[in-house]
N, C-alpha and C positions, 0 to 999 in steps of 0.2 A: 552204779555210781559209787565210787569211792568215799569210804567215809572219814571226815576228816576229826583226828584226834588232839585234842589240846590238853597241855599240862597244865596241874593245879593252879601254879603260877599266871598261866596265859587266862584261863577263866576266871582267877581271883582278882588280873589285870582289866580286865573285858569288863565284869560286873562294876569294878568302880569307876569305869566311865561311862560305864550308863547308866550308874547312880545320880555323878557328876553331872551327866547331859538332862537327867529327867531335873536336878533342882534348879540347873540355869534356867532349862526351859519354864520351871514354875516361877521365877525371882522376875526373868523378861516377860511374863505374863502380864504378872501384876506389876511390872514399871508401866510395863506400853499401857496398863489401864488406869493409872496414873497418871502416866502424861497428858491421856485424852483427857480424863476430867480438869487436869490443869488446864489445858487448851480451851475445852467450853467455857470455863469458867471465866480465864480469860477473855475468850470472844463473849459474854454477858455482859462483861464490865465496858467492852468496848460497845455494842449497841446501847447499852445504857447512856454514854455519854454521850453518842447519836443521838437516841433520845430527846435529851435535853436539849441540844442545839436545834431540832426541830422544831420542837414546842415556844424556841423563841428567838426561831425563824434565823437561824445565823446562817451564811450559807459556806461549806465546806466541801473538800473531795472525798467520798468516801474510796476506800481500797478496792481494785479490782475483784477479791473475791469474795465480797459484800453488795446485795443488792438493794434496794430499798422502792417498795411495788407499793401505789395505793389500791393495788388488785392481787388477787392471785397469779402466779405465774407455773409456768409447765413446768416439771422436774428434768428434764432433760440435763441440764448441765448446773445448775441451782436447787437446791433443797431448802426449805422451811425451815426455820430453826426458831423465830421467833413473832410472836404478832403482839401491837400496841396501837390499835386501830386508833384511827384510819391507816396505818402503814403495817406492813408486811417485812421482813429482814429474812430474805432468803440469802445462803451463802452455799460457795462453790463447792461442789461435790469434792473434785479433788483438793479441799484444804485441809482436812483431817491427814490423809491419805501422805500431804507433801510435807508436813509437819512432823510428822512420826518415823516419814521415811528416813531420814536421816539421824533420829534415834534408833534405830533397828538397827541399820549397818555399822554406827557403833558398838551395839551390844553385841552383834554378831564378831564383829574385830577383836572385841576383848574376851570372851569365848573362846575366840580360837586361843588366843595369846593364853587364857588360864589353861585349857586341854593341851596345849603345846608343856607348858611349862610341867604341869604335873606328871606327864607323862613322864616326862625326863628325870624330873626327882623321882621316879618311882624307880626309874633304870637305874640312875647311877647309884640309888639306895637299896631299896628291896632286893628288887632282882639282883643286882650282883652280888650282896649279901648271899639271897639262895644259891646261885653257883657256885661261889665259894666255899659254902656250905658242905656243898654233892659233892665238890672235887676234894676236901678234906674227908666227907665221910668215906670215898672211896678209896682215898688215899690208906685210912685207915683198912679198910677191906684188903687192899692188896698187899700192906704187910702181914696181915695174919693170913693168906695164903703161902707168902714166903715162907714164912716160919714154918706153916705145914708140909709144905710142897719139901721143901728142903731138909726137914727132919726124917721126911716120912721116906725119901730117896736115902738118907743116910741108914736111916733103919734097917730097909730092905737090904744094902749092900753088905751091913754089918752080918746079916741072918747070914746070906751065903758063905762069906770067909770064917765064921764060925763052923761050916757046915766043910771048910775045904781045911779046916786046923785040925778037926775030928781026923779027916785019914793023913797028918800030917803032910799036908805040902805045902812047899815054900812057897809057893806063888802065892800065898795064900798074905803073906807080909808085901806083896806089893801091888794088893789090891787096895790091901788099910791104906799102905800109901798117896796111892791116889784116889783113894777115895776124900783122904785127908784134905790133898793137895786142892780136889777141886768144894769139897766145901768152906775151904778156906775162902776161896775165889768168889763162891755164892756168896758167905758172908759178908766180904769188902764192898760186893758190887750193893745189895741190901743196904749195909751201912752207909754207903755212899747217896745211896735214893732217898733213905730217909733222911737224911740231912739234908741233900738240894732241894729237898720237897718243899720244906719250910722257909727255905729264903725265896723261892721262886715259884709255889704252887699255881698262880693264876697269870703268869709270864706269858703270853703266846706270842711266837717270832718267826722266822721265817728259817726254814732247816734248808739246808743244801744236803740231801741224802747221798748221795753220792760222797762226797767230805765225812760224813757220821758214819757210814760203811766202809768206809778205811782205817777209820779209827776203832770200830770195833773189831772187827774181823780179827781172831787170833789162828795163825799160823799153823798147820797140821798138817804133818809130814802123812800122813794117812792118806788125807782126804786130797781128792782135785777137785781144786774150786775155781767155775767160771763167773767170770762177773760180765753182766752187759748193765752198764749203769750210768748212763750221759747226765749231764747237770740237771738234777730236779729238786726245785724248792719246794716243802710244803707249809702250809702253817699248823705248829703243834707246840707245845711245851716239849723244850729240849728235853728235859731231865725223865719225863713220863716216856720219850721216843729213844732215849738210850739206851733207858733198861727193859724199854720191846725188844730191843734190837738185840742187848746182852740174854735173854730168855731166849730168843729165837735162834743165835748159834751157840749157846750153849746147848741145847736143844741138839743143833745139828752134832754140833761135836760129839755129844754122848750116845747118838743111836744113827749116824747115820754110817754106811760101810765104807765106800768108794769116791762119791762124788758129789758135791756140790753145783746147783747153779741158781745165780742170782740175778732176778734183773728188775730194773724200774725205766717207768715210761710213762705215757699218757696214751687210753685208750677210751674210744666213743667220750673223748673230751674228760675223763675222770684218769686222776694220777694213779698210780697203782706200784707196790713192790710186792716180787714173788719171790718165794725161797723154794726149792725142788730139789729133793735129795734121796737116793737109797737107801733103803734101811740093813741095818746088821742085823743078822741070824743070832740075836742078844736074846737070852732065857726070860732076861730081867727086862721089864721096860716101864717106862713111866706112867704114874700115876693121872698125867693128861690137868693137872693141876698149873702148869708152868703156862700152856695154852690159854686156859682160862683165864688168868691173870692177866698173861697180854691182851685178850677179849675187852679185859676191862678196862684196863688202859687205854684201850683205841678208842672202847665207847664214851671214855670220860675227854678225849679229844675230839671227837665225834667225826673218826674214821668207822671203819669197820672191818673185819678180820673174819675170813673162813678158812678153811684147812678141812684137807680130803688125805687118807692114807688106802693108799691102795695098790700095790709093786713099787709105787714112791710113796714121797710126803710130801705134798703140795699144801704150802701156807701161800695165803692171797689176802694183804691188806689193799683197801682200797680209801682215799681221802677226798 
């Protein structure tokens, strides 16, 4: 049997409605014991003033679920409740019963109505509070992987062109070049995330991938790129799904040799985009930092994201 896992939040949720549930249920304990003693008390006051009208002989109707015996009578459908001999005041079983009942399915009614209503201030307070919360702390997480992931790729490029200036070659000036070129490009895209992040961090809408994969996709006379990509919407934070998407062909673009192919679709009813690509016979390769990154993005939109390297490079988000 599967064991099922709940977050803090979900058990911190749970407990206070079943704090909620045990005090209603102590509060309508003692109303409905309450009521009845009202109800007795009341039906005393009533046989009393029966009573009276006996003793001086006035004659009256009394209520169907009131009996008045100069005997004892069977409990079947009447119970004892009071003697003043010579008379006996038995009353209907079911008069507690019909009295109350229509107090209970009140209290029940308004129960609901208060569990309905807290639950929802809890949602649209607490809880999204905490998500909020998780999507800026991670937000915060996946710029200091930028900064790492990106420094630590500039670093490494710099060692070798030092290492190709040593037996002086020229090529050695136009790898600083693009090495420049494309940290330039990280940077912008970075500056650009953390600034969308804060106008629209908890935004979730409807993406047409297909449209966002035209728009990212930059141009590489290198590489052939297929695309099988038909109209598919998902729901995510644009700005979180942009700079997946900026991470994953920058990605391709830096290590992959020949060829690209890309596709999205829907399978066993779950949406899915693949990226499958070559890799280059590169000395240098990455730190695997840029991957993770996107991991966390997907999981802070609560897709998911695997990647297999093996003769390719198979990345597989799934929504």
């Amino acid at each position: 049997m599967k064991k099922i896992s709940l977050s803090f939040e979900s058990r911190v949720f749970l407990l206070m409605l079943f704090v909620l549930m045990m005090g209603l249920t102590m509060i309508n304990l003692i109303f409905i014991m309450t009521i009845n003693g009202e109800i007795e008390d009341n039906l005393r006051q009533e046989i009393k003033n029966y009573q009276i009208l006996l003793k001086h002989n006035i004659p009256f109707d009394y209520p169907e679920y009131l009996k008045i015996s100069k005997n004892e009578m069977d409990g079947k459908r009447y119970t004892l409740f009071e003697i003043d001999k010579p008379n006996f005041f038995y009353v209907k079983n079911s008069y507690f019963n019909e009295r109350i009942k229509n107090k209970i399915y009140l209290m029940v009614y308004w129960d609901f109505i208060i569990l309905v209503v807290i639950s929802l201030l809890y949602y649209f307070t607490v809880h999204r509070m905490i998500l909020k919360e998780k999507r800026i702390r991670s937000s915060f997480e996946a710029i200091l992987l930028i900064f790492s992931h990106k420094l630590r790729n500039y670093l490494s490029t710099q060692k070798i062109n030092l290492e190709l200036l040593k037996g002086i070659n020229h090529s050695a000036v136009k790898r600083i070049e693009e090495s420049y070129n494309s940290l330039n490009t990280d940077i912008t895209a970075m500056e650009n995330y953390v600034r969308d992040i804060n106008i629209a961090s908890d935004r979730i809408e409807g993406i047409n991938l297909k449209n966002l994969l035209g728009d990212k996709l930059i141009s590489n006379e290198v590489l052939k790129i297929k695309l099988k990509t038909p109209d598919l919407v998902v729901r995510g934070n644009r700005y979180d799904l942009e700079f997946l998407l900026f991470l994953l062909i920058d990605n391709i673009n830096k290590y992959a040799k020949s060829f690209v192919y890309i596709r999205c679709g829907i399978y066993n009813q779950r949406k899915y985009l693949v990226f499958l690509n070559d890799i280059a016979d590169k000395k240098t390769g990455g730190l695997g930092v840029g991957l993770s990154l996107g991991e966390i993005l997907c999981r802070k939109n609560g897709f998911s994201m695997r990647w297999k390297k093996n003769r390719c490079f198979i990345v597989l988000i799934t929504f």
